[in-house]
mmCIF file as Biopython writes it, N, C-alpha, C and O atoms, coordinates in Angstrom:
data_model
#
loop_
_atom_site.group_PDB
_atom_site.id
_atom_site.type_symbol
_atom_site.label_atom_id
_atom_site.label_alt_id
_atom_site.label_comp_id
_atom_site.label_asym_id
_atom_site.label_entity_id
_atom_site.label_seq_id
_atom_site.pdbx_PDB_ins_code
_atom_site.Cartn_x
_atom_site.Cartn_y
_atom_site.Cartn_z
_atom_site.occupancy
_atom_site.B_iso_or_equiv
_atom_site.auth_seq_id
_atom_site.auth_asym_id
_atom_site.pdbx_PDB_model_num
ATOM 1   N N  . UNK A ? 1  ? 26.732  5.060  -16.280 1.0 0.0 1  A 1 
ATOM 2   C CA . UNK A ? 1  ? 27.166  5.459  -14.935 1.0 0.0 1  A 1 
ATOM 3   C C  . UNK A ? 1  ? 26.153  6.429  -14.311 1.0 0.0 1  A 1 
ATOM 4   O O  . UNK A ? 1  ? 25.972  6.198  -13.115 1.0 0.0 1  A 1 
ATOM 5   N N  . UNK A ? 2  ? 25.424  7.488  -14.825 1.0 0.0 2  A 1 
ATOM 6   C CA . UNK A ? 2  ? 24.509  8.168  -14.499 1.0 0.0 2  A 1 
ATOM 7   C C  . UNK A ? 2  ? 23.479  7.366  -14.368 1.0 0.0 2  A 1 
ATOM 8   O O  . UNK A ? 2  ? 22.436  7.954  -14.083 1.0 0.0 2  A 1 
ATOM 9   N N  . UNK A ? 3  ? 23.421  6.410  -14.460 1.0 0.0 3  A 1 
ATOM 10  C CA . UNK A ? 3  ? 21.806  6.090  -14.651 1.0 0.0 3  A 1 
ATOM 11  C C  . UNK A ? 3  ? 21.887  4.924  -13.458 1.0 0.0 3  A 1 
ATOM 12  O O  . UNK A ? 3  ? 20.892  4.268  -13.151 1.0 0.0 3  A 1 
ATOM 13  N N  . UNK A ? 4  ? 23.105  4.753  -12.864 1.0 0.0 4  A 1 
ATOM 14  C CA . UNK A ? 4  ? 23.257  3.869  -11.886 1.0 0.0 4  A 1 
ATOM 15  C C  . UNK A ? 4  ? 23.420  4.670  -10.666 1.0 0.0 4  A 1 
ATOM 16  O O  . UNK A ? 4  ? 23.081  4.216  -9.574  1.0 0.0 4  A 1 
ATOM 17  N N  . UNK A ? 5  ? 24.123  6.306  -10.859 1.0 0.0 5  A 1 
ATOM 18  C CA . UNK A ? 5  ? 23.588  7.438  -9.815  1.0 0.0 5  A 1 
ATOM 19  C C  . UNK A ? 5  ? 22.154  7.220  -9.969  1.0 0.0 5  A 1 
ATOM 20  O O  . UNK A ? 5  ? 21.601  6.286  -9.387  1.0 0.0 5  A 1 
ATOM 21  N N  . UNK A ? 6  ? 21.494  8.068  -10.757 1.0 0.0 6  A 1 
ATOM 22  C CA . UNK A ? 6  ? 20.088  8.087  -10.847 1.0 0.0 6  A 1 
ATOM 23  C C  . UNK A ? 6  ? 18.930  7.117  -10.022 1.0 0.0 6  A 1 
ATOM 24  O O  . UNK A ? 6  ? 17.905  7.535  -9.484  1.0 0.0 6  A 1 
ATOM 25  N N  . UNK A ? 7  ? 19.258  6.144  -10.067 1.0 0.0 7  A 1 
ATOM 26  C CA . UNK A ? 7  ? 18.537  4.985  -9.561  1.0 0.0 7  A 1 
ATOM 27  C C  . UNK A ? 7  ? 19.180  4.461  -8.135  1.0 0.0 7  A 1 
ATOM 28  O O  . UNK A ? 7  ? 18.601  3.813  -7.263  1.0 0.0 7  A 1 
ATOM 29  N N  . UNK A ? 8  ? 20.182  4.804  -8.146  1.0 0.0 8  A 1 
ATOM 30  C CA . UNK A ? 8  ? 20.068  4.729  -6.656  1.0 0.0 8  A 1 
ATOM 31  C C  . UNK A ? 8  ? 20.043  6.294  -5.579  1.0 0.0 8  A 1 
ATOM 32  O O  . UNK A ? 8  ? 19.761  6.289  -4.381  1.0 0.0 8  A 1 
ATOM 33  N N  . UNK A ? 9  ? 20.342  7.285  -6.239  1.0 0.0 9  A 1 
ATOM 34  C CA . UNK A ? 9  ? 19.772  8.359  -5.398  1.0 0.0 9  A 1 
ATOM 35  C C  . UNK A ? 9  ? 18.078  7.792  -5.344  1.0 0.0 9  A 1 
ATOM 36  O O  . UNK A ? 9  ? 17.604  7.465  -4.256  1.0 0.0 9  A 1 
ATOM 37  N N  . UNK A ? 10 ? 17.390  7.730  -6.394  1.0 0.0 10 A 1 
ATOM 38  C CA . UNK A ? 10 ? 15.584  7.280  -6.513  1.0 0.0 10 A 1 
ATOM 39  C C  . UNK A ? 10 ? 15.590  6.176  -5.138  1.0 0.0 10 A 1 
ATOM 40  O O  . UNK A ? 10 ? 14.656  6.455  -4.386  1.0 0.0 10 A 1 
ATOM 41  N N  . UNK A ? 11 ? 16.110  5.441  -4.832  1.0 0.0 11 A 1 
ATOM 42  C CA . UNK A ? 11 ? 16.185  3.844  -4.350  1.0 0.0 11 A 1 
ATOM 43  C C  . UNK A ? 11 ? 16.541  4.919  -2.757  1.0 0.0 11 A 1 
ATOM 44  O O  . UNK A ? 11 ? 16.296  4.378  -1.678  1.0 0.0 11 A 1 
ATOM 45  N N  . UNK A ? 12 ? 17.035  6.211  -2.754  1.0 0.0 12 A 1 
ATOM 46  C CA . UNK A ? 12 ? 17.461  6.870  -1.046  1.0 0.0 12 A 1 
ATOM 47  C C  . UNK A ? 12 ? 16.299  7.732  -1.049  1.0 0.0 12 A 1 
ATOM 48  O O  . UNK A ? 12 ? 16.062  8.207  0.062   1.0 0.0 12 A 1 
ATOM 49  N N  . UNK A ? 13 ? 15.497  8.076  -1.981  1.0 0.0 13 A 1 
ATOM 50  C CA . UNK A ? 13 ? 14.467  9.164  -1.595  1.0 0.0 13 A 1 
ATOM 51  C C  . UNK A ? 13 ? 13.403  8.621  -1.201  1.0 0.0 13 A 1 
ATOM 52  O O  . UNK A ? 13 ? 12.634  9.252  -0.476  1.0 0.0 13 A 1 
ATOM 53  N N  . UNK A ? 14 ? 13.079  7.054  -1.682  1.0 0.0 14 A 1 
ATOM 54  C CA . UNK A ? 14 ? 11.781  6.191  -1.648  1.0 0.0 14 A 1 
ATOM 55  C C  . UNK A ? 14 ? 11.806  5.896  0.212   1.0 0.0 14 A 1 
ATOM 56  O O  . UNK A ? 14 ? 10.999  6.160  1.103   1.0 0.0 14 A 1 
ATOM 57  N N  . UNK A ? 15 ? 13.398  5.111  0.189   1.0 0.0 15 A 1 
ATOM 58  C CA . UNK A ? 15 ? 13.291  5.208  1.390   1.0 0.0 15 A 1 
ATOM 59  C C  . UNK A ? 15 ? 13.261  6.155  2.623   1.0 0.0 15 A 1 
ATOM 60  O O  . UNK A ? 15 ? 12.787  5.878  3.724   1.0 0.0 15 A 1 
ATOM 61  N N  . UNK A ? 16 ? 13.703  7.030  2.341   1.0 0.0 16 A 1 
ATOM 62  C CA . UNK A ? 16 ? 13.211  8.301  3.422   1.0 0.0 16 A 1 
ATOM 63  C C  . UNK A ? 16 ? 11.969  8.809  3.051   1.0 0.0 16 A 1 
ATOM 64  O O  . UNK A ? 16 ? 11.641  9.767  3.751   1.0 0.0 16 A 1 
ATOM 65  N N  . UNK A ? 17 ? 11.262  8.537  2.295   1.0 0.0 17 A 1 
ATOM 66  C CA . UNK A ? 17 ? 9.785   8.865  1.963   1.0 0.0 17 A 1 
ATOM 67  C C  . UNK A ? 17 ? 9.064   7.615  2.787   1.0 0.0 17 A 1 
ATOM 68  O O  . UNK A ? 17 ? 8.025   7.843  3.406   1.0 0.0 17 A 1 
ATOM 69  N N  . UNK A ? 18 ? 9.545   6.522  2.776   1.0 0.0 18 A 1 
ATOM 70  C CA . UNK A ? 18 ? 9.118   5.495  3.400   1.0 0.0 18 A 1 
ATOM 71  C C  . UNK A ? 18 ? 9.560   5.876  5.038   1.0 0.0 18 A 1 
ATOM 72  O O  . UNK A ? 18 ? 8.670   6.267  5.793   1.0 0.0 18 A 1 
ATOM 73  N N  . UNK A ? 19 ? 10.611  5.776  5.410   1.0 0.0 19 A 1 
ATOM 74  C CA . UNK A ? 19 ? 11.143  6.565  6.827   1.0 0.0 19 A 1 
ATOM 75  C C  . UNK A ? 19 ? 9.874   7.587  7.532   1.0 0.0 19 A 1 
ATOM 76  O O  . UNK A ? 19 ? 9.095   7.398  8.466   1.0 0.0 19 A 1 
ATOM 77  N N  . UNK A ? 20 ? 10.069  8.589  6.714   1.0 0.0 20 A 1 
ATOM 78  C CA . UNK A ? 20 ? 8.497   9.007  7.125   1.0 0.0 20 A 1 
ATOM 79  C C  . UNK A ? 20 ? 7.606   9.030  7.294   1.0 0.0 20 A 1 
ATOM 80  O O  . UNK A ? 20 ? 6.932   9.681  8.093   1.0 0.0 20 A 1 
ATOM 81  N N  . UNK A ? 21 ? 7.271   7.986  6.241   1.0 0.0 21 A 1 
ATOM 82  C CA . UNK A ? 21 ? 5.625   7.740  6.456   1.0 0.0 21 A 1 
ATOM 83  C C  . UNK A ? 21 ? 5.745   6.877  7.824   1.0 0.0 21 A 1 
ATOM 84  O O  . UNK A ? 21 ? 4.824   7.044  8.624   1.0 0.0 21 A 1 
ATOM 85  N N  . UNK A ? 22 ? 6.720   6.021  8.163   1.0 0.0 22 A 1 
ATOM 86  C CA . UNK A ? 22 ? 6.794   5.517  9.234   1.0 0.0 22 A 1 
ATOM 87  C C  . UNK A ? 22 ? 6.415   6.310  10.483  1.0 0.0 22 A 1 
ATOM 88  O O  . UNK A ? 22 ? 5.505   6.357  11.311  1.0 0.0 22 A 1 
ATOM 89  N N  . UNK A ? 23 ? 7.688   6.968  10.172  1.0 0.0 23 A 1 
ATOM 90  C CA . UNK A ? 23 ? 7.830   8.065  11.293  1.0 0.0 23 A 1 
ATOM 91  C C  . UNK A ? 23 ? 6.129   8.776  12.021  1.0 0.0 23 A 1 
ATOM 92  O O  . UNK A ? 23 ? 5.796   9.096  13.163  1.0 0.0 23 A 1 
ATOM 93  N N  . UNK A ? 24 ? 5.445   8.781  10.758  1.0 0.0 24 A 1 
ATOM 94  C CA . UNK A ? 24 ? 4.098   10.204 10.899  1.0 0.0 24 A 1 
ATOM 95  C C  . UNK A ? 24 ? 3.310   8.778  11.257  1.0 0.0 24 A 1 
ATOM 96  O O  . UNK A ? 24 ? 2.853   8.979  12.382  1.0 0.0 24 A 1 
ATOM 97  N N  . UNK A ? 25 ? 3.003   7.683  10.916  1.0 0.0 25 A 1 
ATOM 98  C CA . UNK A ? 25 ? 2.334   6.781  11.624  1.0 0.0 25 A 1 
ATOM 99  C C  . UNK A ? 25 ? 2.739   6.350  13.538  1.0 0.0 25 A 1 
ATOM 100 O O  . UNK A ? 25 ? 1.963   6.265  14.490  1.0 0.0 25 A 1 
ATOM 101 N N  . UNK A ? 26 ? 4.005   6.194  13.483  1.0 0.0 26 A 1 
ATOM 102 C CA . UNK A ? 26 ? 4.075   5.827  15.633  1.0 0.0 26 A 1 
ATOM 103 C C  . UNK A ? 26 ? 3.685   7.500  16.059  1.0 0.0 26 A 1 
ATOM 104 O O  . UNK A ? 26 ? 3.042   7.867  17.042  1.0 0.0 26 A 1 
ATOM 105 N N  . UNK A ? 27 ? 4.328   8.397  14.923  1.0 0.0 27 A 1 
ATOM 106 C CA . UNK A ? 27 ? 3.276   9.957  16.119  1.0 0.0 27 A 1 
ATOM 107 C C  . UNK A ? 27 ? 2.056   9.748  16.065  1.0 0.0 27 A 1 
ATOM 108 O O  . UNK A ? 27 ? 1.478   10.215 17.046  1.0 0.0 27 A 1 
ATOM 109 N N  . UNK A ? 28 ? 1.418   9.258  15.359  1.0 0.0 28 A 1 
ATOM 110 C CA . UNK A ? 28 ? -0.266  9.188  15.306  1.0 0.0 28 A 1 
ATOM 111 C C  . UNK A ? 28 ? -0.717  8.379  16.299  1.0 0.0 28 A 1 
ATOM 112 O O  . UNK A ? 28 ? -1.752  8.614  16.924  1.0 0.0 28 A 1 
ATOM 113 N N  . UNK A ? 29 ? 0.072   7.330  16.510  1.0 0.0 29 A 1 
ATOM 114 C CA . UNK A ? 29 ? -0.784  6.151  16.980  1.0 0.0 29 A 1 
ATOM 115 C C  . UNK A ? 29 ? -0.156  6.574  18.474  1.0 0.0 29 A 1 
ATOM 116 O O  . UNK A ? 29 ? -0.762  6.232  19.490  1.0 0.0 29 A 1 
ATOM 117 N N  . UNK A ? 30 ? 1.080   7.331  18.553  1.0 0.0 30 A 1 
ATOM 118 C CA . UNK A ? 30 ? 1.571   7.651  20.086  1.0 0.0 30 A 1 
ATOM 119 C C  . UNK A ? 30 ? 0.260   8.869  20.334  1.0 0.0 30 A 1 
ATOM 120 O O  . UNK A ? 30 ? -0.649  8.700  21.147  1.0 0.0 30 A 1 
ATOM 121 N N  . UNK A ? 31 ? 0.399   10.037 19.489  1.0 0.0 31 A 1 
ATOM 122 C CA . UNK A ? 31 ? -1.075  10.663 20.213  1.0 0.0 31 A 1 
ATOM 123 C C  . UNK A ? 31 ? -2.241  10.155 20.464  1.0 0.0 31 A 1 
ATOM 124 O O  . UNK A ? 31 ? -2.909  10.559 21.416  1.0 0.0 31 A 1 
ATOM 125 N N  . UNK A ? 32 ? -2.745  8.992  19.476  1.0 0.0 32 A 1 
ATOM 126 C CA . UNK A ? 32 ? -3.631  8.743  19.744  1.0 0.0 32 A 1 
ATOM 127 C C  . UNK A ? 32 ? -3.915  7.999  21.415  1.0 0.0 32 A 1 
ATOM 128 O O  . UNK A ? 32 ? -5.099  8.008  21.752  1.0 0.0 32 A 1 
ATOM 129 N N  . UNK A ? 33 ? -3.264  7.597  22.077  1.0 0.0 33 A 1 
ATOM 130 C CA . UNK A ? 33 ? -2.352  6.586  23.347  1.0 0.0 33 A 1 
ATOM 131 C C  . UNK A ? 33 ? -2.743  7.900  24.152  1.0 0.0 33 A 1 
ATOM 132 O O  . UNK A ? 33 ? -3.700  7.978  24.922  1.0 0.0 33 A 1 
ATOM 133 N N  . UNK A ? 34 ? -2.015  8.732  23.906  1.0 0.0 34 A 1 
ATOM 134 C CA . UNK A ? 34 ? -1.895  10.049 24.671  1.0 0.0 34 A 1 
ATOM 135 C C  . UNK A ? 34 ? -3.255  10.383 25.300  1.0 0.0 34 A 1 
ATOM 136 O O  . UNK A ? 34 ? -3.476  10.459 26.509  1.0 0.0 34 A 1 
ATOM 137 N N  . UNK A ? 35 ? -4.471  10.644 23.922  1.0 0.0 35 A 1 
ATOM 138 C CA . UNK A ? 35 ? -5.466  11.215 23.821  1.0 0.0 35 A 1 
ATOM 139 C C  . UNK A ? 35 ? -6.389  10.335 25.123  1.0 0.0 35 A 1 
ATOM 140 O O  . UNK A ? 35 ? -6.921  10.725 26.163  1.0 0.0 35 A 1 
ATOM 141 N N  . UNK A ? 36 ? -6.263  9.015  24.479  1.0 0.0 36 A 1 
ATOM 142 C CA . UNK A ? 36 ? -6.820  7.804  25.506  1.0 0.0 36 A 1 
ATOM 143 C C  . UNK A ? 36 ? -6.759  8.143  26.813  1.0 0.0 36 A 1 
ATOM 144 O O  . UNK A ? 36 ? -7.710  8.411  27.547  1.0 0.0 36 A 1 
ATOM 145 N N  . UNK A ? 37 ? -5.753  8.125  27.047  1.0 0.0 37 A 1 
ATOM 146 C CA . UNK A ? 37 ? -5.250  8.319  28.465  1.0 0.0 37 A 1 
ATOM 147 C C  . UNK A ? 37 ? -5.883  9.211  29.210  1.0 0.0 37 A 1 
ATOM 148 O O  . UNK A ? 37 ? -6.573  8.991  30.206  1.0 0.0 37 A 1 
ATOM 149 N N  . UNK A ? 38 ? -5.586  10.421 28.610  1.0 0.0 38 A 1 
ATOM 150 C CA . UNK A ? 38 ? -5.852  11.642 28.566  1.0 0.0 38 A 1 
ATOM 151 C C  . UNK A ? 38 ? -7.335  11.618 28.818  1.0 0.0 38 A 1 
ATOM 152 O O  . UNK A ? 38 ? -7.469  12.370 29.783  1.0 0.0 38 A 1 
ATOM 153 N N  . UNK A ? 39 ? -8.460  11.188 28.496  1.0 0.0 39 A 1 
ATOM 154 C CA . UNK A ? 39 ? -9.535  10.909 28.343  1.0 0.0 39 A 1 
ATOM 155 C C  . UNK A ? 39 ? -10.136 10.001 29.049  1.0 0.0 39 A 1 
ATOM 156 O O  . UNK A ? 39 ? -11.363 10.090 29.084  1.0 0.0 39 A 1 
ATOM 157 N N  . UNK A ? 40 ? -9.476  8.866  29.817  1.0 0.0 40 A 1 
ATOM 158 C CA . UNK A ? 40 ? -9.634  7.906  30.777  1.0 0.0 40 A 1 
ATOM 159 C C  . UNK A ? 40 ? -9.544  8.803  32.022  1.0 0.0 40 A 1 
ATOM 160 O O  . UNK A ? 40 ? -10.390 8.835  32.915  1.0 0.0 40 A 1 
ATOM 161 N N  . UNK A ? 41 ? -8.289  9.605  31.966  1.0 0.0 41 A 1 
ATOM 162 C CA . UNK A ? 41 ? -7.753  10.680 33.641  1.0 0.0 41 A 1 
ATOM 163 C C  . UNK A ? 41 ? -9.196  11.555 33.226  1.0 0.0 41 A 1 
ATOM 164 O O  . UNK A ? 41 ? -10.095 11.255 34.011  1.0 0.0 41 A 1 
ATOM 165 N N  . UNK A ? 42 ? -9.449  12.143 32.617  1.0 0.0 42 A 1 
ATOM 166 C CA . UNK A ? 42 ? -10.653 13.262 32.610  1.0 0.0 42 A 1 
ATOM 167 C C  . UNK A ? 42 ? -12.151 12.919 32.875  1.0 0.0 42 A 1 
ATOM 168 O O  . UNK A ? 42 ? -12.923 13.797 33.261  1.0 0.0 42 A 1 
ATOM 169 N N  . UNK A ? 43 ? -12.551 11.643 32.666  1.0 0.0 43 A 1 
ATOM 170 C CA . UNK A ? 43 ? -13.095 10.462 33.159  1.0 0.0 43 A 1 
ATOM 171 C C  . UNK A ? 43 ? -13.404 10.239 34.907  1.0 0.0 43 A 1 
ATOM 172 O O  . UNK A ? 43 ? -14.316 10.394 35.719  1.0 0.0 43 A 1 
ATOM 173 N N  . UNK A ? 44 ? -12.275 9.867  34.857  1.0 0.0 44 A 1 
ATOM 174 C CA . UNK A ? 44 ? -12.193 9.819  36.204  1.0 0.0 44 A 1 
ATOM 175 C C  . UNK A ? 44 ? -12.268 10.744 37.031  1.0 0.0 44 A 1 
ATOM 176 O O  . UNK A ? 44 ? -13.093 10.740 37.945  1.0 0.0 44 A 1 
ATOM 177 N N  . UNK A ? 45 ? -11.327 11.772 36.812  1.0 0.0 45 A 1 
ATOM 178 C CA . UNK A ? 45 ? -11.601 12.778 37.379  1.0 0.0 45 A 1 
ATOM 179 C C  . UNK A ? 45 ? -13.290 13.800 37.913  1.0 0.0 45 A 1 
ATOM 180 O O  . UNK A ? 45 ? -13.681 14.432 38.894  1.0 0.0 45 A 1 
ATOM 181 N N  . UNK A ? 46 ? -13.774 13.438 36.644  1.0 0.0 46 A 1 
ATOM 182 C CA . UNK A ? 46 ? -15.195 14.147 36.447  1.0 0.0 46 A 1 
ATOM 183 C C  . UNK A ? 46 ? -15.742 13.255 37.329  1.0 0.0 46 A 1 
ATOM 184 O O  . UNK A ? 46 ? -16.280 13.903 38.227  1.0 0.0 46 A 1 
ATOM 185 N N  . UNK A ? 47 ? -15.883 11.858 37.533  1.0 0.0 47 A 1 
ATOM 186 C CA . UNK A ? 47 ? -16.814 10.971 38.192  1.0 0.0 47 A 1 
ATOM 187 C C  . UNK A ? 47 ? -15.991 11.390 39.865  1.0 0.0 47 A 1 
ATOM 188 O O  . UNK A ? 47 ? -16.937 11.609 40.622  1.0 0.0 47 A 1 
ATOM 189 N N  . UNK A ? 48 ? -15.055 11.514 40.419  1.0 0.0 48 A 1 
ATOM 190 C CA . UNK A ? 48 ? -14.604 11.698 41.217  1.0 0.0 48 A 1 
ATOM 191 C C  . UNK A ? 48 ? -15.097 13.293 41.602  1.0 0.0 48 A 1 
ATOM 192 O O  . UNK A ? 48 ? -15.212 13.684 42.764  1.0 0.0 48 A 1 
ATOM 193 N N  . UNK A ? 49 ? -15.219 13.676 41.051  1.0 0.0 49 A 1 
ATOM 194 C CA . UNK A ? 49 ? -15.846 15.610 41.234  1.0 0.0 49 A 1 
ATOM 195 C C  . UNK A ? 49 ? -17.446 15.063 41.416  1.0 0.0 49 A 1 
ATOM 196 O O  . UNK A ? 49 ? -17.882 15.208 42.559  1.0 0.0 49 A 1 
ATOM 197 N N  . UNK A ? 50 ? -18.096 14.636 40.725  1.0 0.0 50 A 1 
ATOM 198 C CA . UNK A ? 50 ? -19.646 14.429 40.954  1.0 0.0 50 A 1 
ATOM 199 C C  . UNK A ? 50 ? -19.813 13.595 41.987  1.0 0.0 50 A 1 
ATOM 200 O O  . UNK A ? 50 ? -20.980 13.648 42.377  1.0 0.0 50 A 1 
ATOM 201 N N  . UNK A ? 51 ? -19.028 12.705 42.718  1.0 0.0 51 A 1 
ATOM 202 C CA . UNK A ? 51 ? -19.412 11.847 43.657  1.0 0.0 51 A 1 
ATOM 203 C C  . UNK A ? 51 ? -19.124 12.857 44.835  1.0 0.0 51 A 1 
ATOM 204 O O  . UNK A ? 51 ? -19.729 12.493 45.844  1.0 0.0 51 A 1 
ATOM 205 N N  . UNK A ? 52 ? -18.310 14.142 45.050  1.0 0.0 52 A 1 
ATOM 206 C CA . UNK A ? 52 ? -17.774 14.547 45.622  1.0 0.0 52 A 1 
ATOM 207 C C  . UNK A ? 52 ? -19.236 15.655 46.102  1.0 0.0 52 A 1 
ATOM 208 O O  . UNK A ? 52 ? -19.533 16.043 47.232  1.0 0.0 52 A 1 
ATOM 209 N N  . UNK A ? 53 ? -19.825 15.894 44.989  1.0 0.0 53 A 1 
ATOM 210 C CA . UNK A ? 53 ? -20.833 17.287 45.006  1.0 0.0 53 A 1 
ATOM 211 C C  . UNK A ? 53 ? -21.864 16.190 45.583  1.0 0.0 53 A 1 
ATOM 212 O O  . UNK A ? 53 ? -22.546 16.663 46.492  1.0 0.0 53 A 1 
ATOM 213 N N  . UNK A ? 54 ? -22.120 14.973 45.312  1.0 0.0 54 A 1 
ATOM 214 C CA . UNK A ? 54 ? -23.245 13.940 45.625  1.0 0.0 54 A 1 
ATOM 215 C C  . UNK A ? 54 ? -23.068 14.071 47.163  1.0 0.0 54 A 1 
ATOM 216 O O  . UNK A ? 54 ? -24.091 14.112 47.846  1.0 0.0 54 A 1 
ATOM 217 N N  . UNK A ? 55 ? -21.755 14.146 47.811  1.0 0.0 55 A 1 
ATOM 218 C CA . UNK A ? 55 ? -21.712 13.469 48.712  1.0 0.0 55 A 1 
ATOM 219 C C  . UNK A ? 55 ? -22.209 14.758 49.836  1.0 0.0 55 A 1 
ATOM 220 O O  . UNK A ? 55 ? -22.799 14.825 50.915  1.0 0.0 55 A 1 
ATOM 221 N N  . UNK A ? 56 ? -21.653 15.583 48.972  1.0 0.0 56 A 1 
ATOM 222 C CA . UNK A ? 56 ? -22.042 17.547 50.059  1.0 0.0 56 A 1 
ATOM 223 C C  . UNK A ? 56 ? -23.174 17.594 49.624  1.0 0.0 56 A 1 
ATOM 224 O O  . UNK A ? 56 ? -23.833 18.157 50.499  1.0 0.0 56 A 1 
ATOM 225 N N  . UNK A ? 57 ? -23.642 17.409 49.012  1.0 0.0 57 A 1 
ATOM 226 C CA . UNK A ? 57 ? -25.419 17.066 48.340  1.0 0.0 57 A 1 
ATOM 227 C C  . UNK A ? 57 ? -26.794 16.244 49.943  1.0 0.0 57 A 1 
ATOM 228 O O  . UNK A ? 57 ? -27.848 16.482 50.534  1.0 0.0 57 A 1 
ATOM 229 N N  . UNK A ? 58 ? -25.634 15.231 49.846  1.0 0.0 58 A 1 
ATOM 230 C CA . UNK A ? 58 ? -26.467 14.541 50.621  1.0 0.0 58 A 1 
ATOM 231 C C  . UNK A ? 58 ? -26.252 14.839 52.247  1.0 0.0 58 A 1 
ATOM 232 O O  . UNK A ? 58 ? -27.016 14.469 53.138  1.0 0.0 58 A 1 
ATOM 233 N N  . UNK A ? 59 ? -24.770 15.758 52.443  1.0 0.0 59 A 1 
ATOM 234 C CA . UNK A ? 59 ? -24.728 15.795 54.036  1.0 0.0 59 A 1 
ATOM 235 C C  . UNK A ? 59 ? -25.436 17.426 54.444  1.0 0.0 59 A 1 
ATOM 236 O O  . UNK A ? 59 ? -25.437 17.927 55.569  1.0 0.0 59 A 1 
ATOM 237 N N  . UNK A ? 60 ? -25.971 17.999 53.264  1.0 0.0 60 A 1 
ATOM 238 C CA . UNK A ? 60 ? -26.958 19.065 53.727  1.0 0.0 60 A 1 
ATOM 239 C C  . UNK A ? 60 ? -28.265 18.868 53.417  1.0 0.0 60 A 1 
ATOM 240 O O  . UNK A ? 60 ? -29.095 19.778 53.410  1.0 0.0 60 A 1 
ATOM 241 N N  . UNK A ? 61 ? -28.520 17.622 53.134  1.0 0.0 61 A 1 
ATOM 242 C CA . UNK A ? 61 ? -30.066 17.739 53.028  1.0 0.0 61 A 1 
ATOM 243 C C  . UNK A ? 61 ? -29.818 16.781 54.404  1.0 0.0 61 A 1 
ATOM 244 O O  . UNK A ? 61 ? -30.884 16.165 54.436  1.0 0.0 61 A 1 
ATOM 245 N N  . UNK A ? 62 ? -29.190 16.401 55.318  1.0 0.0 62 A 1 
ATOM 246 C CA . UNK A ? 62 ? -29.538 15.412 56.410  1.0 0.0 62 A 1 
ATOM 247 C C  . UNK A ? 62 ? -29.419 17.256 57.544  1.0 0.0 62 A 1 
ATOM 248 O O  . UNK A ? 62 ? -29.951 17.612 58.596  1.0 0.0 62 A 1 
ATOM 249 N N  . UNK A ? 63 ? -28.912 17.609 57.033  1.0 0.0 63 A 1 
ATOM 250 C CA . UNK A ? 63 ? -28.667 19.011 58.225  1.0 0.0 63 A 1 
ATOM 251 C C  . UNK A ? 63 ? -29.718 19.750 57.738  1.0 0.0 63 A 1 
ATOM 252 O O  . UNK A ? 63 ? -29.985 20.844 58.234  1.0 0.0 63 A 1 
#
């Protein structure tokens, strides 16, 4: 009878050890999504700031 506790408490820890590892893999791969993003907007942003200085760049060298 203990050994049929035993093995199935073992058989609930594997799986919440498994649960987790789940779990810590979609946070990884959700930050990683995040980071992307995150890095596409900062991207853009920067090229949108330099076209911006290009553009006051070029309307004082015509003045």
């Amino acid at each position: 009878d203990l050994q049929v506790h035993l093995a199935r408490y073992k058989e609930e820890i594997i799986q919440s050890i498994t649960n987790i590892e789940t779990e810590c893999v979609i946070k990884i791969m959700f930050q990683h999504q995040i980071r992307k993003h995150l890095e596409c907007e900062l991207i853009e942003e920067t090229q949108s700031l330099r076209n911006e200085l290009l553009d006051r760049k070029d309307i004082n060298e015509v003045m």
